[in-house]
C-alpha positions in Angstrom: 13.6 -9.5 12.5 12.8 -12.5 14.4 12.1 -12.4 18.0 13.8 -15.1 20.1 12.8 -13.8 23.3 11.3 -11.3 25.0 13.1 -7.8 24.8 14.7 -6.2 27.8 17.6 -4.1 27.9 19.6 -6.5 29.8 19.0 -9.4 26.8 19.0 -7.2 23.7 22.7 -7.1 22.4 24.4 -3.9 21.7 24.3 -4.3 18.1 20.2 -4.3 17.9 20.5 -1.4 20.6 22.8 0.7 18.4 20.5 0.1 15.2 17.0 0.9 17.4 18.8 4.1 18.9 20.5 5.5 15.5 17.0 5.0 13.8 15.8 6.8 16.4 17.8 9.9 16.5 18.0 10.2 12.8 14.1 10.0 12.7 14.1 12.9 15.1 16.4 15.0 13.7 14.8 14.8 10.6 11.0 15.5 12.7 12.4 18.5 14.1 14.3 19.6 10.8 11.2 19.6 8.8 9.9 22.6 9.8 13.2 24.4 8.9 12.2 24.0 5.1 8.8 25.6 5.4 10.2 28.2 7.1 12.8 28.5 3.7 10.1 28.1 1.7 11.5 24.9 0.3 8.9 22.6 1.2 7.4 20.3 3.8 4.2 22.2 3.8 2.1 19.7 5.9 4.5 17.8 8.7 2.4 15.9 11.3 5.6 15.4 14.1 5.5 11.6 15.8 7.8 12.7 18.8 6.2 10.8 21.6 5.4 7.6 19.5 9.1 6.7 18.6 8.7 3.2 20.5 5.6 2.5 18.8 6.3 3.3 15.8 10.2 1.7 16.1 8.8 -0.9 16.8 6.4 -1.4 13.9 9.2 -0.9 11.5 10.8 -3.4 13.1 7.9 -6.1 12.9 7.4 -5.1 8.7 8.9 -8.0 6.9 9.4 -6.5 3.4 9.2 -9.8 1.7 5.8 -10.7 2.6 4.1 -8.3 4.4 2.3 -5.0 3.2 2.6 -1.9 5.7 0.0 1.1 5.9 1.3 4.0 7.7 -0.5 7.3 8.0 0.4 10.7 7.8 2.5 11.0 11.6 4.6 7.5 10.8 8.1 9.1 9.6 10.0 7.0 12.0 7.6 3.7 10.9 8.9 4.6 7.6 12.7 4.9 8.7 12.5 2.1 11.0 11.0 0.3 7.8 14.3 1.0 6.3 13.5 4.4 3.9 16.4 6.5 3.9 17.0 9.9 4.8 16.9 11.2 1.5 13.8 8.9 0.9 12.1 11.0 2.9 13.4 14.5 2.8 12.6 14.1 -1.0 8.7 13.2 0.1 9.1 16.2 2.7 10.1 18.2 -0.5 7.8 16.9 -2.6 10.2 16.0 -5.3 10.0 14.4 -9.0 12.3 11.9 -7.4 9.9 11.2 -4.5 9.4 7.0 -4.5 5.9 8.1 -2.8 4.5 10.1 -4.8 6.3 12.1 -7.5 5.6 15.5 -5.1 1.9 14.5 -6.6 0.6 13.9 -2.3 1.1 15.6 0.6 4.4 16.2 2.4 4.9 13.0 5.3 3.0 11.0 3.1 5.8 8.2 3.3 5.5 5.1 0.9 7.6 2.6 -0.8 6.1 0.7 -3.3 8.6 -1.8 -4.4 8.3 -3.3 -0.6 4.6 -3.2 -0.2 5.0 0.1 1.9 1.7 1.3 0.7 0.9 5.1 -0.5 -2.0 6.2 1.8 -5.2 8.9 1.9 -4.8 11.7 4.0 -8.7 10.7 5.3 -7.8 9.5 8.5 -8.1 5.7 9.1 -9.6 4.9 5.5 -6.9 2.6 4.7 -7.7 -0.2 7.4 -10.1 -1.3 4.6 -7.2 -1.7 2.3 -5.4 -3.5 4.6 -8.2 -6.0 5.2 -8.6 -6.6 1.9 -5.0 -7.0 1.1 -5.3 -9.4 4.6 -7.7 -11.2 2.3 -5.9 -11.6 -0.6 -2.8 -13.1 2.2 -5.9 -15.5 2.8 -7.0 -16.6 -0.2 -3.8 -17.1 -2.0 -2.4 -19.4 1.6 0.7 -16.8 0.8 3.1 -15.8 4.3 3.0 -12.0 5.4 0.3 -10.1 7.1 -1.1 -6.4 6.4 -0.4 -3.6 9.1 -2.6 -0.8 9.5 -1.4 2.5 11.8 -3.8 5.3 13.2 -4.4 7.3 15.1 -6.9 6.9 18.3 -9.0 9.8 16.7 -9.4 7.3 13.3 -11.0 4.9 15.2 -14.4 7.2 14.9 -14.7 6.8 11.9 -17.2 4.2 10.4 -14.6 2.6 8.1 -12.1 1.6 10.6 -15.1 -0.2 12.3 -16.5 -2.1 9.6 -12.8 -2.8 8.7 -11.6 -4.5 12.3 -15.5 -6.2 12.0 -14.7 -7.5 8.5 -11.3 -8.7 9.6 -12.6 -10.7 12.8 -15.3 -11.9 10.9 -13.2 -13.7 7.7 -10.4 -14.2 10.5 -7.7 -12.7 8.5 -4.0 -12.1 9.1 -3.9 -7.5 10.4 -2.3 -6.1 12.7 -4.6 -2.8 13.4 -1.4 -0.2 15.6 -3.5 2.7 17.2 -1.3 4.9 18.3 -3.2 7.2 21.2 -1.6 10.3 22.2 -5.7 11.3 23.4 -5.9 14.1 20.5 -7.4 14.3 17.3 -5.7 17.6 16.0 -7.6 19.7 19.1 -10.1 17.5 19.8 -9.4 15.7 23.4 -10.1 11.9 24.0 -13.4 12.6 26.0 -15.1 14.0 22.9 -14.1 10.9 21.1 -15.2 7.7 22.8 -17.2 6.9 26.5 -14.4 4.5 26.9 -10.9 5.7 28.0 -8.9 3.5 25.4 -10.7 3.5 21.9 -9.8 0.1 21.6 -12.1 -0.9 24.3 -15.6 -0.6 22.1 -14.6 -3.4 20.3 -14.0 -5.8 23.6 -17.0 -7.4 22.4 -16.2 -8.8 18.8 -15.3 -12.7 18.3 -11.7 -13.5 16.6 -10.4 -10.0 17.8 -7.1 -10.4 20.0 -6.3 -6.6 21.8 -3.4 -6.0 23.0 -2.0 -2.8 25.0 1.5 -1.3 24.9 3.4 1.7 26.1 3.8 3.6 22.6 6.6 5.5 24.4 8.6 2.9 25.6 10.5 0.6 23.4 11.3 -2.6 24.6 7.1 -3.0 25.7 6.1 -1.6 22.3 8.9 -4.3 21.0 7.2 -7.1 22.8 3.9 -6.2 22.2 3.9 -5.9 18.3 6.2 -9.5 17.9 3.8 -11.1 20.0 0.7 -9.5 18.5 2.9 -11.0 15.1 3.0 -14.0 16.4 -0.6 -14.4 17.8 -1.7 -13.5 14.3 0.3 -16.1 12.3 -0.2 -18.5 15.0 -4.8 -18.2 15.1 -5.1 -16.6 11.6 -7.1 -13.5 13.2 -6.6 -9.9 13.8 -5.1 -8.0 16.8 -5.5 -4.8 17.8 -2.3 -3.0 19.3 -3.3 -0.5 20.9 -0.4 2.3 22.2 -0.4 4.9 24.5 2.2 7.6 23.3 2.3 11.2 23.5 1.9 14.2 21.1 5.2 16.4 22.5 4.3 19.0 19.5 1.4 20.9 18.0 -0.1 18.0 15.4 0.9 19.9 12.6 2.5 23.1 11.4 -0.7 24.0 10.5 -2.0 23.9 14.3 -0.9 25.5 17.7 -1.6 23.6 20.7 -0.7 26.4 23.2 -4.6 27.2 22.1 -5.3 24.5 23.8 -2.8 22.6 25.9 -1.5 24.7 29.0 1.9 24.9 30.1 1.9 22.3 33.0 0.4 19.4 30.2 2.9 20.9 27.9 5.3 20.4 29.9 4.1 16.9 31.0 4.4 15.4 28.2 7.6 17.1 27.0 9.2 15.1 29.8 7.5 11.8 28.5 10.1 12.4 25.6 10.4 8.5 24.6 14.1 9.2 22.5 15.2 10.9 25.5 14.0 8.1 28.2 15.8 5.6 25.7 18.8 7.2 25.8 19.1 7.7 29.4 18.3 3.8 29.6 21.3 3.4 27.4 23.5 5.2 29.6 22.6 4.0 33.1 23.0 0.3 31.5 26.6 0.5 30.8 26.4 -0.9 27.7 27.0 3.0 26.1 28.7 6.1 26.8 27.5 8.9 26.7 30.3 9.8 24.0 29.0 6.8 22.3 25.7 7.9 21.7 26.7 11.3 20.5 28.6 10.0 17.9 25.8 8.3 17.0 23.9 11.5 17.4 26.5 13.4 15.1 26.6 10.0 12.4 22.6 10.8 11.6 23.4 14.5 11.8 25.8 13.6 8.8 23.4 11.8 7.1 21.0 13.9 7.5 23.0 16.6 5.7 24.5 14.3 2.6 20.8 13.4 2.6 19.5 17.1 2.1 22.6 18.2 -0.6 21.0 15.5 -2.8 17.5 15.9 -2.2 17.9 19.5 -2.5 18.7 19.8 -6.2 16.8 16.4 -7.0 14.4 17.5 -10.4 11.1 19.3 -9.1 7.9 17.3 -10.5 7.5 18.8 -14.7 4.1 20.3 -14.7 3.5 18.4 -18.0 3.4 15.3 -15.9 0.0 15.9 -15.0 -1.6 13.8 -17.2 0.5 10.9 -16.8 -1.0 8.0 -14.6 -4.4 9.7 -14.7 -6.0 5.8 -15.5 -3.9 2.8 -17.1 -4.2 1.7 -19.9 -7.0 -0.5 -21.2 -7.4 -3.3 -22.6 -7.5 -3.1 -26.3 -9.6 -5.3 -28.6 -8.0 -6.5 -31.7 -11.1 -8.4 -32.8 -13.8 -6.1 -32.5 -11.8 -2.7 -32.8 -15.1 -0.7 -32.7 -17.3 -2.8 -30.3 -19.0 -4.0 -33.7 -20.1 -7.6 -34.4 -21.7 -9.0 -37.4 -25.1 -10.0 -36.4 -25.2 -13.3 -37.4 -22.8 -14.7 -34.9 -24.0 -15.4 -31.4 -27.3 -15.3 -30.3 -29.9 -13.5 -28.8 -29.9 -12.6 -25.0 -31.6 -10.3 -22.9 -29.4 -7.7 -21.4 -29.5 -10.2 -18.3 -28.5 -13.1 -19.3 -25.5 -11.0 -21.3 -24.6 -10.0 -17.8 -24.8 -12.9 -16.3 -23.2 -14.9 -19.3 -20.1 -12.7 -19.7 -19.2 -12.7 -15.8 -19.1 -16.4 -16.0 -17.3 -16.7 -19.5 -14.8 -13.8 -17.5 -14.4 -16.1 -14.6 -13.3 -19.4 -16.4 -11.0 -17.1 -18.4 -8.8 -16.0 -15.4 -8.9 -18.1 -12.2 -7.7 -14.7 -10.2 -10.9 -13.0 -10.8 -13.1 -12.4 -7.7 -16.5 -11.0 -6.9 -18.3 -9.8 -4.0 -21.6 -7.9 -2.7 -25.1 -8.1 -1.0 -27.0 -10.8 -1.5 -24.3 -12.2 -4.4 -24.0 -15.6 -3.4 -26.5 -16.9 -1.5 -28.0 -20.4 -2.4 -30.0 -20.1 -5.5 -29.9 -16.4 -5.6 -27.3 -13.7 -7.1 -27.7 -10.4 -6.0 -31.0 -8.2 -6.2 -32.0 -8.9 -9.4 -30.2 -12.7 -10.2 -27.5 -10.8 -12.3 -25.1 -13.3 -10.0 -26.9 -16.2 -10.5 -25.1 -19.8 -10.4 -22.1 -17.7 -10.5 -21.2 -19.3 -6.4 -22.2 -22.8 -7.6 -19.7 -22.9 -10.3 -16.7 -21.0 -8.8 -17.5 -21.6 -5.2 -17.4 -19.1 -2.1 -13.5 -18.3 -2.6 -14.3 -16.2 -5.3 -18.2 -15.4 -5.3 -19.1 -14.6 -1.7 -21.5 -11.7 -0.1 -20.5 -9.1 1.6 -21.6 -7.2 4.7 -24.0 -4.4 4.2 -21.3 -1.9 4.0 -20.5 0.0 0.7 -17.5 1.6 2.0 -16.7 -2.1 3.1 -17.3 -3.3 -0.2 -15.3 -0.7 -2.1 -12.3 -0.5 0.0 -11.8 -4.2 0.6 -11.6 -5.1 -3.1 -9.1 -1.6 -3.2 -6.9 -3.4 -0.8 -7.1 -7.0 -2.5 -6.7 -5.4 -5.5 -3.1 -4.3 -3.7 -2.1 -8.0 -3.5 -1.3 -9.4 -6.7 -1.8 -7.2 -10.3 -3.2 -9.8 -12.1 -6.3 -9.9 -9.4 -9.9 -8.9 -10.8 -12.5 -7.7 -9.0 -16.1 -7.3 -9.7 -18.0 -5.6 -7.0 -21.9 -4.8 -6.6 -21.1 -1.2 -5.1 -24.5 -1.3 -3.9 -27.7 -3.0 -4.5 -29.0 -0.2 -6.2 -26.9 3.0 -7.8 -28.7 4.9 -5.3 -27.3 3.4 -1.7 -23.6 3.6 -3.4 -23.3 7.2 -1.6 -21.8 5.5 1.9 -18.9 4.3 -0.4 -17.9 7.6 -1.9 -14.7 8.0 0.4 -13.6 4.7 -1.0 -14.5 5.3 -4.5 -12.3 8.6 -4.4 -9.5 6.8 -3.1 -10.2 4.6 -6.4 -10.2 7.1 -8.8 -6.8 9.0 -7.8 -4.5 6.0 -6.6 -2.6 5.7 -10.4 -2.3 9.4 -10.0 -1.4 10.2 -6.5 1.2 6.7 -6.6 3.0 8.3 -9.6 1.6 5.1 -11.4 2.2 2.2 -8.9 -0.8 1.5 -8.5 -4.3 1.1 -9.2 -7.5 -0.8 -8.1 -8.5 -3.5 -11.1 -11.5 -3.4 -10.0 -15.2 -3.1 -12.0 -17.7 -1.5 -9.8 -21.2 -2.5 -11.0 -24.3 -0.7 -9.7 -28.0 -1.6 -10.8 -28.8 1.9 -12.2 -31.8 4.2 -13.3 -35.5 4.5 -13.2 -38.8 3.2 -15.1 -39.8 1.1 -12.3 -41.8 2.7 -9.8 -39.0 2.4 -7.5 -39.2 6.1 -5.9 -36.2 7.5 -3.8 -33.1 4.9 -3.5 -34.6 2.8 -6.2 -34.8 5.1 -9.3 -31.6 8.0 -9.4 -29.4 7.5 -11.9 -25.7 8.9 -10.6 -23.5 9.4 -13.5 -23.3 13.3 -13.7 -21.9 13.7 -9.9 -19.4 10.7 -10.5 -18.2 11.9 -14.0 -16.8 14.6 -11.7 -13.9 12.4 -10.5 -10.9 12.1 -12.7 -9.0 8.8 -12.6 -12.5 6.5 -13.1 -13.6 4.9 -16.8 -18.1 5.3 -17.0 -20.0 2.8 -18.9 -23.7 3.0 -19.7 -24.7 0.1 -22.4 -28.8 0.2 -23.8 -28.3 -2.9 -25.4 -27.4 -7.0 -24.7 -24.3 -7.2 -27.0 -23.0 -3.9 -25.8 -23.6 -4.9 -21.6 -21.4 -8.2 -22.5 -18.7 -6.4 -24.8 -18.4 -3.3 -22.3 -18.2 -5.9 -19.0 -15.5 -7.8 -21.0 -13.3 -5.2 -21.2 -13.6 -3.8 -17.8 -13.2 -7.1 -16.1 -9.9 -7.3 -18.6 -8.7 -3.9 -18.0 -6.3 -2.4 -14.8 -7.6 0.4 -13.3 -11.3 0.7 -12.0 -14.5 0.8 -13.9 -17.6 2.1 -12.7 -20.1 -0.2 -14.8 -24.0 1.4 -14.7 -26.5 -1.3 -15.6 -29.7 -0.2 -16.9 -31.9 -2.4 -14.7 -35.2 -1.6 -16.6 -34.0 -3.3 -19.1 -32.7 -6.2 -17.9 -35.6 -8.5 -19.2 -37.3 -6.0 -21.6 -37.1 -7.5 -24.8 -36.3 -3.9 -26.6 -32.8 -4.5 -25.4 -32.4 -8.1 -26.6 -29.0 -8.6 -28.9 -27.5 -11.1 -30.8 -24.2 -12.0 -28.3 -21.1 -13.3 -29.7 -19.6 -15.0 -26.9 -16.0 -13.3 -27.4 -17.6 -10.1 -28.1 -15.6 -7.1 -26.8 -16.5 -3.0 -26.7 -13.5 -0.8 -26.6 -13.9 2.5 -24.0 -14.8 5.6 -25.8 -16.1 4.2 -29.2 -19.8 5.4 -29.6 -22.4 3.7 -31.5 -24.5 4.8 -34.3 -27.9 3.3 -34.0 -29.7 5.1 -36.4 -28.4 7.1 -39.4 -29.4 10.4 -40.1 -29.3 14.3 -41.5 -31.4 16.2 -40.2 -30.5 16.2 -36.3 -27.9 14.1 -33.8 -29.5 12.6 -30.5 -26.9 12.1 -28.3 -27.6 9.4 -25.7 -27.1 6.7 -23.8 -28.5 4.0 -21.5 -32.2 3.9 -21.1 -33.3 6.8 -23.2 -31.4 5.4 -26.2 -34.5 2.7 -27.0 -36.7 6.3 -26.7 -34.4 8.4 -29.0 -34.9 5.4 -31.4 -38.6 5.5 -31.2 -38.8 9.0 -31.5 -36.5 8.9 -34.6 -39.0 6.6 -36.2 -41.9 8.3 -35.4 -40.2 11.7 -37.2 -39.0 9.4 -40.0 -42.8 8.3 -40.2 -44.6 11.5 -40.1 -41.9 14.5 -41.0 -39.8 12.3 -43.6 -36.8 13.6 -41.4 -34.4 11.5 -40.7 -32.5 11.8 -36.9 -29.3 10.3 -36.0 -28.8 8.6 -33.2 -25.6 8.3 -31.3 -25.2 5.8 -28.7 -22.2 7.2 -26.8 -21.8 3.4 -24.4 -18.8 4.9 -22.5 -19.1 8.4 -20.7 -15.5 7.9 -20.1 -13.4 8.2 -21.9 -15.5 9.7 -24.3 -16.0 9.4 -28.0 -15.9 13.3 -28.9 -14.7 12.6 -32.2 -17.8 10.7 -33.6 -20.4 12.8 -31.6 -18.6 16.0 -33.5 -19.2 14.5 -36.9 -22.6 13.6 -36.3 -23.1 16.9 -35.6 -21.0 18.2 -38.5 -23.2 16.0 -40.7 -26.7 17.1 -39.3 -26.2 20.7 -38.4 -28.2 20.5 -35.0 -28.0 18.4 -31.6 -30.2 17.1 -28.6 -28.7 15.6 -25.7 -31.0 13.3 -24.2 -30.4 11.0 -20.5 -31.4 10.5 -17.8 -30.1 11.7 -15.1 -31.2 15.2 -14.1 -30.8 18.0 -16.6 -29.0 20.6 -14.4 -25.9 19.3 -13.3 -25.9 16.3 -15.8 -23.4 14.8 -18.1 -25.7 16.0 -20.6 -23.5 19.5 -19.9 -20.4 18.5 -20.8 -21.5 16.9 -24.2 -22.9 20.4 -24.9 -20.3 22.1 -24.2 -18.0 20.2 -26.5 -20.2 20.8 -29.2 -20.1 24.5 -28.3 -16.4 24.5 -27.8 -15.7 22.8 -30.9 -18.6 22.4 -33.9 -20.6 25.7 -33.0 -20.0 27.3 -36.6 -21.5 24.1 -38.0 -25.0 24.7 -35.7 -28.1 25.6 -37.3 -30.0 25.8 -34.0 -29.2 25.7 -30.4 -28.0 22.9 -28.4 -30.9 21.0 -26.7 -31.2 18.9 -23.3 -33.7 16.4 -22.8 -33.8 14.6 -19.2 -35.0 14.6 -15.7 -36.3 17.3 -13.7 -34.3 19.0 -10.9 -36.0 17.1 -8.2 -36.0 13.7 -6.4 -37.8 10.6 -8.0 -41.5 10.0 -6.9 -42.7 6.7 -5.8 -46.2 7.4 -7.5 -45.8 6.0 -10.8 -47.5 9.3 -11.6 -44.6 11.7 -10.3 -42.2 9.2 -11.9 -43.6 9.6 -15.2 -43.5 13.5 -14.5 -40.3 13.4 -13.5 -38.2 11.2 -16.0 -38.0 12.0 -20.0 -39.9 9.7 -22.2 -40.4 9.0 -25.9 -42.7 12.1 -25.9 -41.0 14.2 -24.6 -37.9 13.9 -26.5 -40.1 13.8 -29.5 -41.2 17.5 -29.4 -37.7 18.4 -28.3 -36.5 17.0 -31.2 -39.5 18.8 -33.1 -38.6 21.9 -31.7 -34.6 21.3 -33.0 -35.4 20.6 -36.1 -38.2 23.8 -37.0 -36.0 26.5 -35.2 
């Protein structure tokens, strides 16, 4: 819609009136109808009502441009949605959590409203999480000079959270194109406005941050909401910089079917706010305007009532989700290398690199090979030096600070920015540094959730191409924050591909694939052996290593090591050193990719040799080390000839002291008489 003038009733013709009052009362019908089918049993388990925000959230339907703009609702925006122009039967079938749902495939919660064929995005249920998305799809708007802005609506209560903070800091501070709607009806679920915020509007603890326009609306009143969302559009398109609208509404109902506010809200403030009714005000506007009748506005009344029900015959008997379906749009597919089908390469192509300079190399080679590839972090891109260790380095020079730029000291920031740019355009890929170190990536674990289930929980409409790389493991004196290696608590997450590469030629083929693939990556980097010559390789420069093909380092008989990352130059050692002295030969497998995970040659090494030692790492209890064990029991236990052994850390923190490191993380020796003790039982 394009706004002309400023709304009043007087101006607005009766047309626009009729539309903004039947979107209205079908939106409420449907809001107070939902609770009916949980009552039947027939769905719409969780309903959040939005009576007492209809002019808000009318309002920011009205504002959406389909075409260009991407829209973020949360989980009480049922009349956004409508307004936005979903159906009836659009979202009875979400409230039903149908096959046929366009949000979802029943796969996320009831009110859960999306459409992604018009940028209507499928959010989190975490309150406020998606502002980041909507900054970084803001910053895709940006960097592509394309029309459209991104619209984020909350809550007040959201506004506490950290990410919605750093996301309206990031926005103000790369000036980008969102509209952040807070819609205030002074609870979060129970919890009163007081216990939320000193100030009495949310909005006002961020009076002090540059490029930041706020503006302040009645949510319940439409033709002020109308006003103030246009001209927050229009402030936006016309600086290039976020605004805040900030609306005061009212919460008429409990906030959910899950919650009684007569726990907490007395009669005279239930009351209050039942005569705030915003569809009811409207109405009575209507009337005492002359341009309706009252018989007017009950046929409209009886016209959604109609719909309603045509809506509900079909949605109904639409096809319940097939519980098959589960595995369907766990992760996308990868991409698939025709040249080096088993991330194998003849050794006299390339040349030599340290595991570094493989890094570095590829993300260059990666970034001449698709202009739409982008890459941001701490300490990235700043004059000479990339990132913590120069993995980064020249990378800004060359492809200038569009594409390689730093990035606040936020992981959350980090990770849910390149979520939401990720949103923009498919064929965007993003390389993040999740952290400086794998052990400062825990502030970013909301985000890195939302990563790992958005194929799923969209039914397959989307997912983040992004390649999260964090500098990973110990050997370096580096103590807490500096040493842990995370894999065995993020393995836990379906939805999210692990690589772990020991060697030059397999951190270049592994990157190349991620960076090619859609869907996210979480990329580990042994940083120990970054410049340590042990990990040197012979690079071709197309070189690409397919997801869940393991490597055999070492052949062997007489027992399987089963490893990975830094511990796979150790296993070798060890091997040798048995070789040496025993005349036993040990195979080593160099699994590379956690997941997916390449079951199918670790069983025949273990077919072949009769016994197995698992050896990272990460700690021993609780690590990924587990799993791999229990495979082998599952499935190759009549071919054991002795227990299945674990090699790894101890169940503690990492010691600065070079002394409790050394006590604390395996070594060559210690996998040695493990080994030992394998092989004589």
């Amino acid at each position: 819609m394009t706004r002309k003038r400023r709304f009043t009733l007087e101006n607005t013709d009766k047309g626009t009136l009729k539309k903004w009052y039947s979107l209205m009362t079908l939106g409420r019908q449907i809001d107070d109808k939902a609770p009916n089918y949980l009552k039947q049993a027939l769905g719409w388990s969780y309903h959040a009502p939005y009576a007492g925000h209809d002019g808000i959230q009318l309002a920011i339907g009205q504002v959406f441009n389909r075409e260009h703009d991407f829209l973020f609702p949360y989980y009480r925006d049922m009349l956004t949605a409508i307004s936005a122009g979903l159906t009836a039967e659009e979202i009875i079938l979400n409230g039903l959590s149908k096959g046929t749902d366009i949000a979802s495939g029943g796969r996320h919660m009831s009110n859960h409203f999306a459409k992604p064929e018009w940028n209507i995005q499928n959010v989190s249920s975490v309150t406020g999480n998606h502002a980041l998305h909507a900054v970084g799809t803001a910053r895709g708007i940006n960097r592509y000079k394309a029309q459209g802005i991104a619209i984020a609506s909350m809550g007040e209560s959201a506004t506490s959270e950290g990410f919605v903070f750093e996301a309206i800091n990031g926005a103000s501070n790369e000036k980008l194109k969102v509209l952040f709607v807070i819609q205030d009806n002074q609870y979060g679920i129970s919890v009163p406005q007081k216990d939320q915020t000193a100030n009495r509007r949310a909005s006002e603890n961020y009076k002090g941050i540059k490029n930041l326009k706020i503006m302040y609306c009645d949510g319940k009143n439409v033709f002020d909401s109308m006003n103030t969302v246009f001209e927050a559009r229009d402030h936006i398109e016309k600086y290039g910089e976020p605004v805040i609208v900030h609306a005061n509404c009212v919460r008429i109902h409990s906030h959910s079917n899950s919650d009684n506010h007569e726990l907490y809200r007395d009669e005279n403030e239930r009351e209050c706010v039942r005569l705030s009714d915003p569809l009811e005000r409207f109405r009575i506007q209507l009337l005492h305007s002359g341009k309706f009748t009252d018989e007017e506005l009950k046929a409209l009344d009886e016209e959604a009532r109609k719909t309603i029900s045509a809506a509900h015959k079909k949605a109904i008997v639409a096809p319940d989700p097939k519980p098959g379906s589960i595995f369907d749009f766990v992760i996308p597919e990868p991409f698939v290398s025709t040249k080096y089908p088993d991330g194998i390469h003849n050794n006299g192509q390339g040349k030599p690199l340290r595991l570094i300079q493989a890094l570095n190399e590829t993300l260059k080679a990666e970034f001449r090979h698709n202009p739409d590839t982008y890459i941001w972090g701490q300490d990235v891109a700043y004059k000479d030096k990339g990132g913590i260790f120069n993995v980064t380095k020249g990378m800004q020079q060359e492809f200038g600070p569009t594409r390689v730029f730093n990035a606040p000291i936020a992981e959350d920031f980090i990770m849910g920015t390149a979520n939401g740019m990720s949103r923009f355009n498919d064929k965007i890929r993003i390389v993040v540094e999740g952290a400086e170190f794998a052990d400062y990536f825990w502030p970013a674990m909301e985000q890195f959730v939302e990563a790992t289930h958005d194929y799923w929980r969209s039914h397959g409409a989307f997912a983040p191409n992004v390649t999260i790389r964090l500098a990973s493991g110990g050997y370096i004196g580096g103590g807490l924050y500096h040493s842990q290696t995370i894999e065995g608590a993020l393995a836990t997450f379906p939805g999210i591909r692990i690589v772990y590469p020991s060697y030059a030629d397999d951190a270049a083929g592994l990157l190349r694939t991620a960076m090619r693939s859609k869907g996210p990556t979480l990329y580990l980097e042994p940083k120990a052996l970054y410049n340590d010559p042990i990990a040197e390789s012979i690079v071709p420069d197309d070189f690409e290593v397919p997801f869940g093909k393991a490597r055999i380092r070492r052949e062997g008989k007489h027992l399987s090591i089963i490893t990975y990352g830094n511990t796979t130059h150790m296993a070798v050692k060890a091997a040798e050193q048995i070789s040496k002295e025993r005349g036993l030969e040990v195979e080593v497998v160099d699994i590379r990719s956690l997941i997916p995970l390449d079951k199918e040659t670790i069983l025949s090494s273990v077919k072949k040799t009769s016994r197995a030692l698992i050896v990272h790492e990460d700690k021993v209890f609780g690590g990924f080390g587990g799993e791999i064990a229990g495979i082998i029991a599952d499935e190759a236990f009549k071919y054991l000839d002795a227990p299945v052994r674990r090699v790894g850390s101890t169940f503690t923190p990492i010691g600065f002291n070079r002394i409790l490191e050394n006590a604390i993380l395996p070594n060559t020796e210690k996998i040695y008489q493990a080994a030992l003790e394998t092989l004589e039982f």
